[in-house]
C-alpha positions, 0 to 999 in steps of 0.5 A: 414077199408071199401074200396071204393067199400065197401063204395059205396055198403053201400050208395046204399043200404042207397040211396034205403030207404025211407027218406034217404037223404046222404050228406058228410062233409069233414074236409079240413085238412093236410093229406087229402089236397093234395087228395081233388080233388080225393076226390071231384071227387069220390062225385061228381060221386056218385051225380050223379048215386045216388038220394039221394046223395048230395056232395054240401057243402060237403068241407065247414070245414078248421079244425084249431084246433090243428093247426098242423093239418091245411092244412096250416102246409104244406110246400109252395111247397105242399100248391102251388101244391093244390092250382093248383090242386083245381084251378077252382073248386069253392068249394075249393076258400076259402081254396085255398086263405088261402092256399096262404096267410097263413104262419101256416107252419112255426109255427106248422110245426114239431109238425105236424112231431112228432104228425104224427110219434108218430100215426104212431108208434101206428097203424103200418103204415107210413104216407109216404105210403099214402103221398108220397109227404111229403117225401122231408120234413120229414127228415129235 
């Protein structure tokens, strides 16, 4: 696992080659949703003190296969909160008007649950640590 820090020493030493050019691709999916703004803001930085570095279509990909990893699969109330949290910013207006408009949620939702417990079994951890938000939900 790389931290944020480490992440970036490696993107200054890439930005420091010739013929470089780094760019991102972010898949919009469940577990990264209710961090996409944080995340948009960490690229944006790293545009602007790096050269080479782009974050320009970088949030272009709604996964949708599996389905219960959509971002969809979240709860209205969670889906509400990222869609004010990304209000006004113009790289996330797609998935904002799907988030708004698509009922996935009620169809996938406790695959999306048993999926994510049985990966939390495996690696040791619990989503809940990293998703807090998702706890109102998970014992329902």
């Amino acid at each position: 696992k790389f931290t944020i820090d480490e992440l970036e020493n490696v993107i200054a030493m890439y930005n420091d080659l010739p013929n470089v050019e780094i760019g991102f691709n972010v898949t919009m999916q469940a577990y990264n949703l209710l961090n996409l703004k944080k995340l948009h803001a960490q690229l944006k930085q790293w545009e602007n003190k790096f050269d080479k570095v782009s974050a320009s279509n970088a949030f272009e990909t709604i996964c949708n296969s599996p389905m219960y990893l959509s971002p969809n699969v979240l709860p209205d109330k969670l889906r509400n909160i990222a869609i004010t949290d990304l209000s006004g910013i113009p790289e996330f207006e797609t998935i904002s008007r799907s988030l708004a408009t698509n009922k996935t949620h009620m169809v996938h939702w406790d695959t999306f649950k048993q999926f994510t417990r049985e990966l939390d079994k495996i690696r040791g951890e619990n989503v809940l640590d990293v998703i807090p938000e998702l706890q109102e939900y998970w014992n329902e």
